[in-house]
C-alpha positions in Angstrom: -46.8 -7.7 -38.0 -47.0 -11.5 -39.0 -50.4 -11.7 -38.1 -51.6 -8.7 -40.2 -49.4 -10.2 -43.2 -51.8 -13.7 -42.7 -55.0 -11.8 -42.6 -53.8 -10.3 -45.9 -54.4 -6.6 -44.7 -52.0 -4.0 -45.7 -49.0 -2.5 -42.9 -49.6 0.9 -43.5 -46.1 3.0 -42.0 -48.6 5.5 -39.9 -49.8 1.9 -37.7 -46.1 1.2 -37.5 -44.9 4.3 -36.6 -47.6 4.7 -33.5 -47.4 0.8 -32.4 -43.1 1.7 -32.6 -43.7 4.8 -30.1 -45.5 2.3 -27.4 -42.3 0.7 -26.1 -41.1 4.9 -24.8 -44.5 5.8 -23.9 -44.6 2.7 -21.8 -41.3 3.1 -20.2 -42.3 6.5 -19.5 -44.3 5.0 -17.2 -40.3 3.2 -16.5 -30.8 -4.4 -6.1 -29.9 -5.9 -3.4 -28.2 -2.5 -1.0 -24.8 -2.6 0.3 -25.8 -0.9 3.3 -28.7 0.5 5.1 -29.9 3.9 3.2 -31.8 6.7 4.7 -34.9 7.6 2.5 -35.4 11.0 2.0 -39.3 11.2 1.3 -40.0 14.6 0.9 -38.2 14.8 -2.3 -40.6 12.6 -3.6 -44.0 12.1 -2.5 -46.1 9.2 -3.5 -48.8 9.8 -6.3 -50.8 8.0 -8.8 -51.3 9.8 -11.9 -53.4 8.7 -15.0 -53.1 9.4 -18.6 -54.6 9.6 -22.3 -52.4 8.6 -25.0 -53.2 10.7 -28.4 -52.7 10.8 -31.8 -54.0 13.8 -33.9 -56.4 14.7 -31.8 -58.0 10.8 -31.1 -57.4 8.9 -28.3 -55.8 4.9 -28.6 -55.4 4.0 -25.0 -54.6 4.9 -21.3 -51.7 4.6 -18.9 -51.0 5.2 -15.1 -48.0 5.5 -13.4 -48.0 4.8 -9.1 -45.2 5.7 -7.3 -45.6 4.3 -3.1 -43.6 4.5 -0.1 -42.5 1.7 2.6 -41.2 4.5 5.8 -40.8 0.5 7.5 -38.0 -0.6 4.4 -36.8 3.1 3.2 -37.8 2.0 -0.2 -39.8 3.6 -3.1 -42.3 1.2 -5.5 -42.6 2.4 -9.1 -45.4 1.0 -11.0 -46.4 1.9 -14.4 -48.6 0.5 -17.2 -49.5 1.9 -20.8 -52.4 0.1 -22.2 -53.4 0.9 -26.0 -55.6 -0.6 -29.1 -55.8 0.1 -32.5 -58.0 -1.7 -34.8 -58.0 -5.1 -33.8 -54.2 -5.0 -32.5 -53.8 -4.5 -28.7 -50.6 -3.7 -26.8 -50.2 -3.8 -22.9 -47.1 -3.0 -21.0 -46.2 -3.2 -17.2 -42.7 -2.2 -15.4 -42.4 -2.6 -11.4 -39.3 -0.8 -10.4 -38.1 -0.7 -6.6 -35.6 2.0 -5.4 -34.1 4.4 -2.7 -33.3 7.4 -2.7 -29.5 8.1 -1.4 -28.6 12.1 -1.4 -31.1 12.4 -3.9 -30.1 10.1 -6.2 -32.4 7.0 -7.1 -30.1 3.5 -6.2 -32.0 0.6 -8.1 -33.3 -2.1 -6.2 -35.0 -4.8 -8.6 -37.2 -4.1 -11.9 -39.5 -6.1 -14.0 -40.8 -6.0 -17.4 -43.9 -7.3 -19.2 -45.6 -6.5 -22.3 -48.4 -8.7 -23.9 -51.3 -8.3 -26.7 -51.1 -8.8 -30.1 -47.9 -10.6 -31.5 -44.9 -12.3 -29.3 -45.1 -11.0 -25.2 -41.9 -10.2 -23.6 -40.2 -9.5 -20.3 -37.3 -8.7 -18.9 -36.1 -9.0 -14.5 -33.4 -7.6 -12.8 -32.1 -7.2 -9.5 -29.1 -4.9 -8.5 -26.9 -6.6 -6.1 -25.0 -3.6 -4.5 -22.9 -5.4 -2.4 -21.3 -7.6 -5.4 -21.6 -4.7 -7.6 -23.3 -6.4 -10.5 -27.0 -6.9 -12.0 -28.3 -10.1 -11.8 -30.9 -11.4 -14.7 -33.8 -13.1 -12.4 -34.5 -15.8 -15.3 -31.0 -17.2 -15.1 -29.5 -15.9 -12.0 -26.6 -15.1 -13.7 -25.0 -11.4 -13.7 -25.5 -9.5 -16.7 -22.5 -8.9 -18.8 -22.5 -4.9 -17.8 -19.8 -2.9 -16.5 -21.1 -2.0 -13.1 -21.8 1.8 -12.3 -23.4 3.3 -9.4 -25.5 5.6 -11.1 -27.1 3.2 -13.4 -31.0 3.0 -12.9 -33.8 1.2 -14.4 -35.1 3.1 -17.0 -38.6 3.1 -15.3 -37.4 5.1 -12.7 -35.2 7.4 -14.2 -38.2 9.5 -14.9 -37.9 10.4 -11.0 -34.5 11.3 -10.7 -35.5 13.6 -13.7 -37.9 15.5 -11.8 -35.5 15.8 -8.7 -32.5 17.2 -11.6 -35.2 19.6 -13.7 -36.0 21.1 -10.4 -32.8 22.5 -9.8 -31.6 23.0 -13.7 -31.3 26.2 -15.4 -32.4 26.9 -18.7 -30.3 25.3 -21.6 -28.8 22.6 -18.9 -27.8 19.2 -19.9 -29.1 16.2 -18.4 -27.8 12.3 -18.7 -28.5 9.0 -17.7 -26.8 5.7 -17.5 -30.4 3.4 -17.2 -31.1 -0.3 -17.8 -33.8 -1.2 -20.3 -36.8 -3.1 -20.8 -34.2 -5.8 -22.6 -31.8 -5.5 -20.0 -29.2 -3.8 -21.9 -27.5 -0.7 -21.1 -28.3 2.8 -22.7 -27.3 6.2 -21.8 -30.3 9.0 -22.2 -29.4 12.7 -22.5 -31.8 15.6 -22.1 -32.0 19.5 -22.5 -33.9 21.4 -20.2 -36.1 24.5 -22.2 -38.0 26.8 -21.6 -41.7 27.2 -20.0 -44.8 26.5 -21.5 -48.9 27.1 -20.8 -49.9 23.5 -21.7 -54.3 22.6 -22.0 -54.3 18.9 -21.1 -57.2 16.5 -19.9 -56.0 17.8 -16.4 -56.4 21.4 -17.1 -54.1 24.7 -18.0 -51.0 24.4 -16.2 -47.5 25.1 -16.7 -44.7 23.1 -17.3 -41.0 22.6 -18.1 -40.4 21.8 -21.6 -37.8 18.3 -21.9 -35.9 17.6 -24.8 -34.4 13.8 -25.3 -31.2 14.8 -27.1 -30.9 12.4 -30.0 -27.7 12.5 -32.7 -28.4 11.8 -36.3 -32.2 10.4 -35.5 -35.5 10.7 -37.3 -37.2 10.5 -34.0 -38.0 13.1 -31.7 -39.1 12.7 -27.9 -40.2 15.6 -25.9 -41.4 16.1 -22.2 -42.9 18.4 -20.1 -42.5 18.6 -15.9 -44.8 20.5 -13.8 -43.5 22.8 -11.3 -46.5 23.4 -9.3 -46.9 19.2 -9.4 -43.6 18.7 -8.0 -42.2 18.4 -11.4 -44.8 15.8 -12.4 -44.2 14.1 -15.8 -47.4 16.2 -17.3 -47.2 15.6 -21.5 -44.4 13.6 -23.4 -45.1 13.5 -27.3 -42.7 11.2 -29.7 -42.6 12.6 -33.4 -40.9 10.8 -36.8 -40.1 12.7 -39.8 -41.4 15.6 -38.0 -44.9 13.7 -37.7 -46.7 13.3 -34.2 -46.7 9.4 -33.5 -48.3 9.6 -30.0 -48.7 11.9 -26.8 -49.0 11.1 -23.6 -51.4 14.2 -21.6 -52.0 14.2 -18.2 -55.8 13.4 -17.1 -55.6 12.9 -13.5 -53.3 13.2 -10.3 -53.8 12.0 -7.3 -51.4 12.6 -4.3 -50.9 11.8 -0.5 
């Protein structure tokens, strides 16, 4: 916000709030194996699906998210960008994310980070070295002071092994997720699966699983919603403060092999 402070322009909270809720949209969209690992791809089927990002009822920007398949390497390629502007500020955000799937589970392979616009760009690379059981930080080639687990993920690609999980959930289950961040620092994401909805997006009526991001003593609020005729495609996600919309992501377009 330094360079709205030296144009002399006021930092209104509503411009914070929506420039804050980039960073989850954008990983919305967001290792080295021990031994060979057969794929399994008809749990998940490659796609490239494009969005709108929101807020009340405008829209600030677009993002796509491309998941691809190597049958030669067994190996999944995540690719998802989230690209917004708001007045003169501009935010772009990449993550590549490589995996496998293992008895459906996603094993991490590598991920990579980028964001750039207005203000400082950042970036964050990782590969997950299975066979020395630790995640090493591409910059410095040094292991990253984590404790290793084997369910760990990039938080990229966490997204699909949510859509494997909600697909066999009941109603009121209780999802969570040991994932890698954009910083490379650990985090632990829990969800609660609700109900079905009749959503109207870009794409068109459809119905969805509703996805709660279980939160303890936060004013923030993260929802999603997974379509079973999509093979529980990531359809809407909508971030609230205070109660407040800050930005939702709505499904515009899908295309799949």
């Amino acid at each position: 916000m330094a360079i709205l402070r030296k144009l002399g322009l006021p930092i209104h909270s509503s411009t914070l709030s929506y420039l804050s809720a980039v960073t989850g949209i954008a990983l919305l969209l967001s290792l080295s194996m021990s031994e060979a690992v057969a794929a399994e791809p008809d749990l998940l089927q490659p796609y490239e699906a494009r969005y709108e990002v929101h807020r009340g009822g405008s829209q600030y920007g677009e993002a796509v998210r491309e998941l691809s398949y190597d049958a030669n390497k067994n190996t999944y390629s995540l690719y998802t960008e989230t690209e917004i502007s708001l007045l003169f500020l501009s935010d772009r955000r990449r993550f590549w994310s490589e995996f496998v799937l293992h008895e459906g589970k996603v094993q991490s392979q590598s991920m990579e980070y980028k964001r750039t616009g207005t203000g400082r760009d950042k970036g964050f690379a990782g590969t997950f070295d299975w066979s020395q059981q630790q995640i090493i930080d591409q910059a410095t080639q040094q292991p990253l002071s984590l404790p290793w687990l084997a369910q760990r993920i990039d938080e990229a690609s966490h997204i699909e092994q949510l859509r494997l999980d909600v697909a066999e959930a009941d109603n009121g289950a209780e999802l969570t997720y040991q994932v890698l961040d954009e910083k490379g620092q650990a985090d632990e994401l829990i969800y609660a699966v609700q109900a079905r909805e009749t959503l109207r997006l870009p794409y068109g009526d459809i119905e969805a699983i509703k996805v709660v991001r279980v939160r303890e003593n936060s004013r923030r609020e993260t929802d999603y919603w997974l379509a079973p005729e999509l093979d529980y495609m990531l359809v809407k996600m909508t971030q609230r403060k205070d109660g407040d919309e800050v930005a939702s992501l709505l499904l515009r377009q899908l295309l799949r092999q």
